[in-house]
Every structure is written in structure tokens, then in C-alpha cells.
C-alpha positions in Angstrom: 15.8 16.7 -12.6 12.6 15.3 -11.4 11.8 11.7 -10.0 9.6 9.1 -11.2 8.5 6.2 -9.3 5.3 4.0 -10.3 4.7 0.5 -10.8 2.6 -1.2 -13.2 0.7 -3.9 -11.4 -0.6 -6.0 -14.3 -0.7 -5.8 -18.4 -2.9 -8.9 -19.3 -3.3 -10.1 -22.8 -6.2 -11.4 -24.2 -7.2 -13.2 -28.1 -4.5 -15.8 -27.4 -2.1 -13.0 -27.6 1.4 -13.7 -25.9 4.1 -11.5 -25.9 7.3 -12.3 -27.5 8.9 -8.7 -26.6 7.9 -6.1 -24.9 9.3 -2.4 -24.4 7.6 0.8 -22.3 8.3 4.2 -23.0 7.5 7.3 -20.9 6.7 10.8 -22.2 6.7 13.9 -21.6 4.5 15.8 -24.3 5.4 13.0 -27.2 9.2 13.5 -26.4 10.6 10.2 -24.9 12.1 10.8 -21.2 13.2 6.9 -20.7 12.7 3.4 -22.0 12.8 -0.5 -21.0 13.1 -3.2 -23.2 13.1 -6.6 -22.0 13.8 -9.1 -24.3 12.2 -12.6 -25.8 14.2 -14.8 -23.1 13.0 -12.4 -19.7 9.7 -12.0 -21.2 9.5 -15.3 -21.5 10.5 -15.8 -18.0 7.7 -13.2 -17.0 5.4 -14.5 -18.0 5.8 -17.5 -16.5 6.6 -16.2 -12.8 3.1 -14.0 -13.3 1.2 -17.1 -14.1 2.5 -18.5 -10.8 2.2 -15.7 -8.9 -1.9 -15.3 -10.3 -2.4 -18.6 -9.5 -1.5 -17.8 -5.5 -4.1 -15.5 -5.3 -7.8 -15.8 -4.1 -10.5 -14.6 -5.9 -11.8 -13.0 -3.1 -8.6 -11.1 -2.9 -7.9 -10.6 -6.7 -9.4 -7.1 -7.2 -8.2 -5.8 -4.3 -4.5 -6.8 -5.6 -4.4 -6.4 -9.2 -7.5 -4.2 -9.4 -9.2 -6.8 -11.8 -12.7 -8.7 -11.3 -11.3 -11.6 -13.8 -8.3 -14.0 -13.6 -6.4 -13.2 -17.1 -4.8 -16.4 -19.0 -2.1 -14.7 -20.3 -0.5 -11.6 -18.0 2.7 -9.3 -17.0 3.4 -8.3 -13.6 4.9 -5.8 -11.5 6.9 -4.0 -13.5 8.4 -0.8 -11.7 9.9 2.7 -13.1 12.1 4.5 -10.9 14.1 7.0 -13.2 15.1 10.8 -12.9 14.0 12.7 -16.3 14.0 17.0 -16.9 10.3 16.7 -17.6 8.1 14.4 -15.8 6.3 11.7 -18.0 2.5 11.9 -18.7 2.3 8.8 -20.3 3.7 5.3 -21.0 3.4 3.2 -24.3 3.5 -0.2 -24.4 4.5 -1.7 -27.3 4.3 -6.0 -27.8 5.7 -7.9 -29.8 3.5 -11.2 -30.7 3.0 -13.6 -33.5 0.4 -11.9 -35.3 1.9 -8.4 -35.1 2.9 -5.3 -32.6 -0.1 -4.3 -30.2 0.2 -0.7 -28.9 -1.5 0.7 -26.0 -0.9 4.3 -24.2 -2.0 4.9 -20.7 -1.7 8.2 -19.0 0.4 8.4 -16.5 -1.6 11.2 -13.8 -0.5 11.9 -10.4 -2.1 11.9 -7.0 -1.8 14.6 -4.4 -4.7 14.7 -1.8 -6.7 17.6 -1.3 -6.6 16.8 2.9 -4.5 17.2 5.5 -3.0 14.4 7.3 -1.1 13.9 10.3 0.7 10.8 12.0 -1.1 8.5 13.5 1.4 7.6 16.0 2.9 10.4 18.9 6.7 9.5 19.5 9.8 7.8 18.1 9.4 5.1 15.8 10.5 2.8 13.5 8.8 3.1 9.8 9.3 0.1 7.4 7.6 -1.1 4.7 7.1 2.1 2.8 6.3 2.8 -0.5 9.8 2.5 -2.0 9.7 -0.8 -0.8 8.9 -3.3 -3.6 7.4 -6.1 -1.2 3.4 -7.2 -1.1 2.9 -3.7 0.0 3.8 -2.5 -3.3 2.1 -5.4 -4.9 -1.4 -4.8 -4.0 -3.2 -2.4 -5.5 -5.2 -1.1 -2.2 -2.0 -1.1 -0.5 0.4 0.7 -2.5 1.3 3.4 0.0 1.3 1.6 3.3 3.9 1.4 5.9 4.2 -0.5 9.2 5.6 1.4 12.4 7.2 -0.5 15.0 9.0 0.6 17.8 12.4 -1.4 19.8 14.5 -1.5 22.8 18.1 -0.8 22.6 18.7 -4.3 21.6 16.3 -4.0 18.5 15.2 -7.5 19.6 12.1 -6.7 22.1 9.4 -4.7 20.4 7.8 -1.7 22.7 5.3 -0.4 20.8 2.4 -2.4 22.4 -0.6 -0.6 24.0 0.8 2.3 22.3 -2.2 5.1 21.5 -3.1 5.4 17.7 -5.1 8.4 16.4 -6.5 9.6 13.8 -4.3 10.8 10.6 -7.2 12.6 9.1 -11.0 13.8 10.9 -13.7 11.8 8.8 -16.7 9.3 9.7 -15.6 5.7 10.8 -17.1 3.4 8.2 -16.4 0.2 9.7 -14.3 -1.2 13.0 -13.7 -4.7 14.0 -12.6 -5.5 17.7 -12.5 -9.2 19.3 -9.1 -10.4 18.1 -6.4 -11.8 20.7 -3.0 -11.0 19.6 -1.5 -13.4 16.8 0.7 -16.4 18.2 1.2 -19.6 17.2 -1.2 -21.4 17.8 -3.1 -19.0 16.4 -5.7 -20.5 13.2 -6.4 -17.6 11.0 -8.2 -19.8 8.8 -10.7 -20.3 11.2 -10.2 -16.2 12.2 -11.4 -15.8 8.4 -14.2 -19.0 8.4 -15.8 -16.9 11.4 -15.2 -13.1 11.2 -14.1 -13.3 6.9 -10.8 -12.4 5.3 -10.7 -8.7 6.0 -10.5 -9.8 9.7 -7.8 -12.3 8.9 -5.9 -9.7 7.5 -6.1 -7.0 9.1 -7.2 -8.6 12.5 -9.1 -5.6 14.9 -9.2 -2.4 12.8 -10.7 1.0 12.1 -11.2 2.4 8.4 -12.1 5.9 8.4 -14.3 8.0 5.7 -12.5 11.3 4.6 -13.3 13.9 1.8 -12.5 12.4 -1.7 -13.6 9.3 -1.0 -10.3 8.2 0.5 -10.2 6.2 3.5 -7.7 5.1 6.1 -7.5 1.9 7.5 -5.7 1.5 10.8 -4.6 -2.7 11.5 -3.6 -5.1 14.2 -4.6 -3.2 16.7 -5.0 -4.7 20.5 -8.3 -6.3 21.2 -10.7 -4.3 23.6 -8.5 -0.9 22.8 -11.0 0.8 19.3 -12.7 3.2 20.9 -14.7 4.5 18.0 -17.9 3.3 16.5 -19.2 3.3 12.9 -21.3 6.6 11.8 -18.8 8.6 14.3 -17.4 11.4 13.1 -14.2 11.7 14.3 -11.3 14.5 14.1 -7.7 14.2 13.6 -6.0 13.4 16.2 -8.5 11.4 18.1 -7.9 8.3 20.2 -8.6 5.6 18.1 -7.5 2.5 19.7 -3.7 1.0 21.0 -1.0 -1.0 18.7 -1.5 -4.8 18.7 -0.3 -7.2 16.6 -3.8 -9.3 15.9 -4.7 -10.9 12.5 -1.8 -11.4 10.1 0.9 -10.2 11.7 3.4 -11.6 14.1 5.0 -8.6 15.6 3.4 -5.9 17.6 3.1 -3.1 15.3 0.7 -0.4 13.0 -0.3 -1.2 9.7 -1.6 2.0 8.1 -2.3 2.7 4.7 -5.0 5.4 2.6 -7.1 4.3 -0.5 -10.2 5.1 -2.9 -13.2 3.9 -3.9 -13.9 1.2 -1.2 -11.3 -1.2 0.9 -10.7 -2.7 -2.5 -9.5 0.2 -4.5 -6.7 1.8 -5.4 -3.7 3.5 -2.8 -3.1 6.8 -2.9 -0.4 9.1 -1.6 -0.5 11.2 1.4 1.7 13.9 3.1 1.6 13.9 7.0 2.6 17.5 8.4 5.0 17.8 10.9 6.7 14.6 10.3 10.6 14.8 11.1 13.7 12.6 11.6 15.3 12.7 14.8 17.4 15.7 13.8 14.4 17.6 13.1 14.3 17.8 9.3 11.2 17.4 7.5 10.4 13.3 6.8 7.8 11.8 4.3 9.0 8.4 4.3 11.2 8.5 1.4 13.5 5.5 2.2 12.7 1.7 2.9 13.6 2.3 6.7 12.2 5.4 8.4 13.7 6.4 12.2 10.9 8.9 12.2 9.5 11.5 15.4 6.1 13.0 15.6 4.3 14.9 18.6 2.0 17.9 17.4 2.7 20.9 17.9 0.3 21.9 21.4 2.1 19.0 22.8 5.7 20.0 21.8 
């Protein structure tokens, strides 16, 4: 049996169209491998909780979470597939039910495997949270799809460690863009006048590195300590290389790494990535298959 796991961010209507119904069905070569109906009352509901949830968002941060330029009047968000099938799907029909008749639209359904090699960007024990099984704003943003945070706790799980602790990169590349200046987030900390002075991927992310790699994916390394990145733009850099330290500056509240890859610009979409040499603490191999991750990495000249 094989696994399925994507998430369709937003279906957006447009004509005056509104659903009444609505049912998705994945296949494999025309056969049907699992379906979802929801029915007149939920979609009703839906539709309503994604009109809400559209109206939260920026429009400086709309493309970079739904992947649209445009704020649709009438849309359908995250809906996620998680289902175990004999063939994997290679495409999903949608199928709605409105007033005026059934629309029907078929999108392919393609995965992603990168053609580079990554490794951890972290040397130790940690904790990994956040991850891509996660449904959370992770999940919900189209750039960050596949991100995770690491953190790392004394035996009491109630002081964080990981501070100061040595990032590197998961992948050699050329540094597109870093960002250093940041104290740590407290609070009395105003990110809105962070983003007023230094703009919202500051905010965000607070000091950073993003990295250029083959592909045209990038990785983006967050919150890390102020006067710790180490690299500059137009560097190349190779995995493995000191980067900067763990922090917790711009929008986070907890000393930790925020690491995620993407396409096409800090806007675009997340793709997967496989780190080698990634274990649990009993030594089995570990790619961040569950919510919470008690993960070890060190490579291997260092073991």
C-alpha cells in the first residue's frame, strides 16, 4: 500500500459561482483510489471560515500563502488527503455542485523529489516540531509547506538550550540574501515597527540566511542570534558551513531554528527534502515523519 499526503491550499470560484456541494476524487490511471464528499451544510460552513481566514491575510503576504496575486470573492481552503491506496494517485477531480450546473476541473497531482543532497542543519540532539504532517500555518502557507522548527530542552522540558547553538548549511549554494541586526524577541518587543523599518520578511523571519541551490530551490534559515551570520550575499558556500547561531529574533518567542526549502523566489512554492544521515536516538534512519521528532545528527568525520 502506498501513502498519500497533500493538501489543497485554495479552490477559488469565480462568475458568481458558489458551491453547493463539492466532492474530490484521486486517480490512479482513470481508476478511482479514494474520494471525499462534503456535503451542502460543511460546504456551507467552508466557505464561510475561508472568507474569514482570506480576510486575515495581507496582501503583501497573500501570494506567498495561497500562491495567488488576487484576493478571490468566493474560495475553499485547506483541504488535506492523507489516505493509503495500491497505486498512488496522479490526479484529483473536483467536481461542484452550483446553481447553474456541475463545474469540473482535473489537476495533476506530480511529486517532488529533489535532485540535491541535503544534510541537517543542526549537529546534536534535538527536538523537531512543526513538521510537515503537522496541519498548523506551516502547512498553510504555500512557501512553507515543508518547514520544521528545532528546539532543544533541559531535563525539565521547561528551559530551552538551544541558544548560541551553530547552524550550517543543509545544502552548498550561493547566499542570496542575509539579514542580521535583530535583538532577540521579548515583550516589549514592537515587530510592527521591526517591519515599518527593516519590512515584513524581517518581521518574520527576524536575522536570516536564504541560500541559492541547483533547481532553483532555496533554504531559508530564521531567528537566528543577532551578530552570529557569518556569510554574505554572492558567497558561495558548502554544506556544512557555519552559517550563524540559533536565536529566537523576529516572530518567534522561543529560542529555536526555523528552516524550511522552496522554489521560484521566497514567495514560491515548498518542496520536500531528504537530509542523509538523519537518525532517532536508537539510530534508525529519521525523515521527520511524525509531528514530534526526538532527532540526532553529527556527520560522519565527526562521529
Amino acid at each position: 500500500m502506498k501513502h498519500t499526503d497533500f493538501f489543497l491550499r485554495c479552490l477559488w470560484f469565480e462568475g458568481g459561482d458558489i458551491p453547493q456541494t463539492l466532492t474530490f476524487t484521486c486517480l490512479a490511471q482513470q481508476w478511482e483510489c479514494f474520494q471525499v464528499g462534503i456535503g451542502s451544510e460543511e460546504t456551507a460552513a467552508r466557505l464561510a471560515y475561508s472568507q474569514e481566514e482570506l480576510a486575515r491575510y495581507r496582501d503583501s503576504s497573500l501570494l506567498r500563502i495561497t500562491g495567488l496575486s488576487h484576493r478571490p470573492g468566493t474560495a475553499f481552503l485547506h483541504q488535506h488527503f492523507s489516505f493509503f491506496s495500491q497505486e498512488a494517485p496522479d490526479c484529483l477531480l473536483i467536481e461542484a455542485v452550483c446553481q447553474g450546473g456541475t463545474l469540473r476541473e482535473t489537476v495533476p497531482i506530480v511529486p517532488y523529489q529533489s535532485g540535491n543532497a541535503y544534510v541537517f542543519p543542526l549537529r546534536g540532539t534535538f527536538l523537531v516540531t512543526d513538521t510537515y504532517p503537522s496541519i498548523n500555518s506551516h502547512r498553510w502557507c504555500r512557501n512553507s509547506e515543508f518547514a520544521f522548527d528545532v528546539g532543544a530542552f533541559d531535563d525539565t522540558l521547561s528551559q530551552s538550550t538551544i541558544g548560541g547553538t551553530p547552524v550550517y548549511a543543509a545544502c552548498a549554494g550561493v547566499v542570496e540574501e542575509t539579514f542580521d541586526g535583530l535583538e532577540d524577541t521579548g515583550e516589549d518587543t514592537d515587530l510592527e515597527g521591526v517591519e515599518a523599518r527593516f519590512g515584513e520578511h524581517a518581521r518574520i523571519d527576524g536575522n536570516h540566511v536564504l541560500i541559492r541551490h541547483p533547481g532553483d530551490e532555496l533554504s531559508l534559515y530564521s531567528h537566528l542570534e543577532k551578530g552570529s551570520v557569518c556569510v554574505r550575499p554572492g558567497e558561495r558556500v558548502e554544506a556544512g558551513q557555519l552559517l550563524g547561531r540559533v536565536g529566537s529574533s523576529g516572530s518567534s518567542w522561543l529560542p529555536h531554528l526555523h528552516f524550511h526549502v522552496m522554489q521560484e523566489g521566497i514567495a514560491g512554492p515548498g518542496v520536500p527534502v531528504v537530509f542523509q544521515g538523519l537518525t532517532t536516538l536508537l539510530g534508525e534512519p529519521c525523515q521527520l515523519e511524525d509531528t514530534v521528532n526526538l532527532i540526532r545528527y553529527m556527520p560522519e568525520e565527526e562521529r
